[in-house]
Backbone as JSON, one array per atom type, in Angstrom:
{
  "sequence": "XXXXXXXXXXXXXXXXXXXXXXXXXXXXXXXXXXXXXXXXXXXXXXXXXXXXXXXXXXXXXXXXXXXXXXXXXXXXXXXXXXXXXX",
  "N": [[-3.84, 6.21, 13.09], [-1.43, 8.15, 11.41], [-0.12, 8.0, 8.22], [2.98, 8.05, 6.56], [5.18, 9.33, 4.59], [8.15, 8.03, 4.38], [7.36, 5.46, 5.86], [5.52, 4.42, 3.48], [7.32, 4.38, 1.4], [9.16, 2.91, 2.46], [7.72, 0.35, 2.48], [7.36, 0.48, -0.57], [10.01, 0.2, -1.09], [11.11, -2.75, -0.61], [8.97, -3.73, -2.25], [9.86, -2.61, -4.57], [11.52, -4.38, -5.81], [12.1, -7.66, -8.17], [9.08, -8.97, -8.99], [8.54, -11.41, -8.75], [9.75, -11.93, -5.79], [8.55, -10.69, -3.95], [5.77, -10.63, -4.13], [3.94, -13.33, -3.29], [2.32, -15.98, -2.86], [1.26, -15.99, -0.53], [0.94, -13.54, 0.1], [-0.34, -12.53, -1.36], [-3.41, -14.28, -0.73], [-3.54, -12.79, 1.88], [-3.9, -10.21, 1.35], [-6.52, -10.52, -0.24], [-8.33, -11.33, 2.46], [-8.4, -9.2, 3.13], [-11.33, -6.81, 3.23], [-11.23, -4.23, 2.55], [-8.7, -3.84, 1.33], [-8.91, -4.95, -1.23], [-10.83, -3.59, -1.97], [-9.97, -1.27, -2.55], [-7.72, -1.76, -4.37], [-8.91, -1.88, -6.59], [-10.28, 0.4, -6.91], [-10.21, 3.13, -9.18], [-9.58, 5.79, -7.96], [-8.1, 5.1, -5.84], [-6.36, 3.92, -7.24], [-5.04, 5.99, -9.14], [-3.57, 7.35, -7.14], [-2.08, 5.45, -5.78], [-0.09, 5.14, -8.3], [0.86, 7.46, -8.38], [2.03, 9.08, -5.64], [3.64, 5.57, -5.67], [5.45, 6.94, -7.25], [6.36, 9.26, -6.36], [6.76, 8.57, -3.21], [6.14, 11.23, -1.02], [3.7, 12.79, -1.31], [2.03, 11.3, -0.22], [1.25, 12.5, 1.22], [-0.36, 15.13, 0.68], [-2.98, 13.89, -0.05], [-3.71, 13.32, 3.1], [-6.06, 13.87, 4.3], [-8.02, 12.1, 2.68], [-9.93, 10.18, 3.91], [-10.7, 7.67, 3.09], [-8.33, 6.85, 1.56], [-6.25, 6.61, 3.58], [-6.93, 5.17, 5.05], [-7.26, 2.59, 3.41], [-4.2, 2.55, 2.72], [-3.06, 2.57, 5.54], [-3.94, -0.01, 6.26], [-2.58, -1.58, 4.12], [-0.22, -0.78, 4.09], [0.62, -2.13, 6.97], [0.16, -4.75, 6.88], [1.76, -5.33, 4.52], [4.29, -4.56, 5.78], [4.22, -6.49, 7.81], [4.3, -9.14, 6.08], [6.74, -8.12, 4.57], [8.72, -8.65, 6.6], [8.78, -10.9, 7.28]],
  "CA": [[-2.49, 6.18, 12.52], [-1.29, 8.3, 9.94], [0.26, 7.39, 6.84], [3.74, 9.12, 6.58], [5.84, 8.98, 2.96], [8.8, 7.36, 4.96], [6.06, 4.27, 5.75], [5.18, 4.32, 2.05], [8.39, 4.05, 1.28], [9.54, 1.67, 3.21], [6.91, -0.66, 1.82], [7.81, 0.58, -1.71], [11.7, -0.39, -1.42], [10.67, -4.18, -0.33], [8.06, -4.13, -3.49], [10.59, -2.49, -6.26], [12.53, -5.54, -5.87], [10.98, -7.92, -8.77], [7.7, -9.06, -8.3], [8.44, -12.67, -7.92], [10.27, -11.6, -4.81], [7.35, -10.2, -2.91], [4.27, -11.18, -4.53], [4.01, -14.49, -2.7], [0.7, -16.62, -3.14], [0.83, -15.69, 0.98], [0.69, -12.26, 0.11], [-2.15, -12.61, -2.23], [-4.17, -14.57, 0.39], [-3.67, -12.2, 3.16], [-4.9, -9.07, 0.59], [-8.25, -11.11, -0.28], [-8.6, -11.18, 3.71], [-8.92, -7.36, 3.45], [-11.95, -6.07, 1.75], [-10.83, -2.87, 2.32], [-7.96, -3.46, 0.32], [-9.6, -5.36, -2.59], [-11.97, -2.43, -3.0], [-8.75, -0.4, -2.64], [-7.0, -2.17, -5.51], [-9.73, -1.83, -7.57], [-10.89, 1.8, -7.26], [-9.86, 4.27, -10.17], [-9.02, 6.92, -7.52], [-6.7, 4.8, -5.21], [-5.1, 3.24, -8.37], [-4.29, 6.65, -9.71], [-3.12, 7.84, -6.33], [-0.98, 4.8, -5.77], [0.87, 5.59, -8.85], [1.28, 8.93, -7.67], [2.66, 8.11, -4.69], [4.7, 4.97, -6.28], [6.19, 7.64, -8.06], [6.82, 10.04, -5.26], [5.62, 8.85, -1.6], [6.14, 12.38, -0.23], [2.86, 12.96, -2.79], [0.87, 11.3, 0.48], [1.05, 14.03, 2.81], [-1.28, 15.91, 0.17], [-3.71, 13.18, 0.19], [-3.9, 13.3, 4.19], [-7.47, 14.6, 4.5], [-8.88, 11.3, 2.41], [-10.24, 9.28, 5.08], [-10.8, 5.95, 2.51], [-7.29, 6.42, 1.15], [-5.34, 6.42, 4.31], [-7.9, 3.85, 5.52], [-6.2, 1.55, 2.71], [-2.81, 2.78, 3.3], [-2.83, 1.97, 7.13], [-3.77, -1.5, 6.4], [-1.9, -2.32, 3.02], [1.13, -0.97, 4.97], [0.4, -3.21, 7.77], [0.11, -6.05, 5.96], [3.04, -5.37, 3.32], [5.54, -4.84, 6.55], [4.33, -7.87, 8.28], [4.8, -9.91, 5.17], [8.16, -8.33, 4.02], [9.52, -9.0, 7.61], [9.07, -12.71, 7.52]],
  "C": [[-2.45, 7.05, 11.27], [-0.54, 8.1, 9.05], [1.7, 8.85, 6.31], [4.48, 8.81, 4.98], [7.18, 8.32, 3.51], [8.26, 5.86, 5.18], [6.22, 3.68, 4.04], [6.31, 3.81, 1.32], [9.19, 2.69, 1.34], [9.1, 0.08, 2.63], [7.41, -0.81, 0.16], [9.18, -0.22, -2.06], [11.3, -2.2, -1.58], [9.8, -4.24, -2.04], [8.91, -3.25, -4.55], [11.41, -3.67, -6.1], [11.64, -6.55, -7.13], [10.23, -8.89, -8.21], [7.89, -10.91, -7.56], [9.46, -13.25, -6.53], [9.69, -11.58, -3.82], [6.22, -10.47, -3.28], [4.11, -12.52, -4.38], [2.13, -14.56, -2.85], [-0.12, -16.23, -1.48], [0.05, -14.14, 0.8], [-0.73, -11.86, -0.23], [-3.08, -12.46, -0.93], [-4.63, -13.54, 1.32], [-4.36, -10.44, 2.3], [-6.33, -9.35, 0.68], [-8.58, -11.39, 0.99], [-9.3, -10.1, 3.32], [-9.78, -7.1, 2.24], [-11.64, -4.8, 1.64], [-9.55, -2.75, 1.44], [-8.09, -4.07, -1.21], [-10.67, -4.61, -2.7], [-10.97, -1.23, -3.34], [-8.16, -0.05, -4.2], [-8.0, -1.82, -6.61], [-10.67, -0.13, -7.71], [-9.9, 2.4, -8.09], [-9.3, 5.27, -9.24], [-8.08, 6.64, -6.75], [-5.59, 4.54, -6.44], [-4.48, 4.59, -8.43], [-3.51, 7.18, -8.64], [-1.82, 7.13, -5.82], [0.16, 4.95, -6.83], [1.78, 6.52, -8.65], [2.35, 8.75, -7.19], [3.91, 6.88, -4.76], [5.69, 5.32, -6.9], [7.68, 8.82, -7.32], [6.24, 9.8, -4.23], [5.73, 10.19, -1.05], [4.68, 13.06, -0.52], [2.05, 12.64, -1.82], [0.49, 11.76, 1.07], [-0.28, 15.02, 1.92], [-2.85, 15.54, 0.22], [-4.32, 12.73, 2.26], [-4.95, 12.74, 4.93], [-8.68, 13.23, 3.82], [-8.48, 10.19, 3.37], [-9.58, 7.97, 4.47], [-9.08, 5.79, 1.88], [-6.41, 6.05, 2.48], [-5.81, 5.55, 4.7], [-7.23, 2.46, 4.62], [-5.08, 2.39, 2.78], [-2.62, 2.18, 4.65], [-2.83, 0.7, 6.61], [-2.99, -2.03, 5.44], [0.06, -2.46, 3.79], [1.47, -2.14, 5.98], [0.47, -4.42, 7.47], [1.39, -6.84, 5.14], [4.28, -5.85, 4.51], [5.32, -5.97, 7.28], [4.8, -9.24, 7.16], [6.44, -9.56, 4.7], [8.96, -8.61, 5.5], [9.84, -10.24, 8.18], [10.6, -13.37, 6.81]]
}
């Protein structure tokens, strides 16, 4: 799968809403499932990339080529739209 800035997006709109909207104790939970996205959250090079990105998703198309980022992207997405669709 790849990781389009439309996606990113998508996820983004649902999470600018404020936090105690979407940051559900479910949400949590289902993150600390994924170690891939609690090593995600916690790397220096996704963080700064998620800003990026948070800033401008179109910003991920440049980022393409990193395996481990789209690797957390696929699943955070996954995750985010199953949770904001409940």
């Amino acid at each position: 799968m790849d990781v389009s800035a439309s996606q990113v997006n998508s996820v983004l709109d649902q999470a600018g809403k404020p936090t105690g909207e979407w940051m559900s104790p479910e949400l949590l939970q289902a993150i600390a499932r994924e170690p891939d996205l609690l090593m995600g959250f916690q790397d220096p090079e996704i963080q700064r990339i998620m800003a990026e990105v948070g800033a401008d998703p179109t910003a991920i198309e440049k980022y393409s080529d990193n395996k481990r980022l789209m690797k957390f992207y696929e699943k955070y997405i996954k995750l985010a739209s199953a949770h904001f669709a409940k």
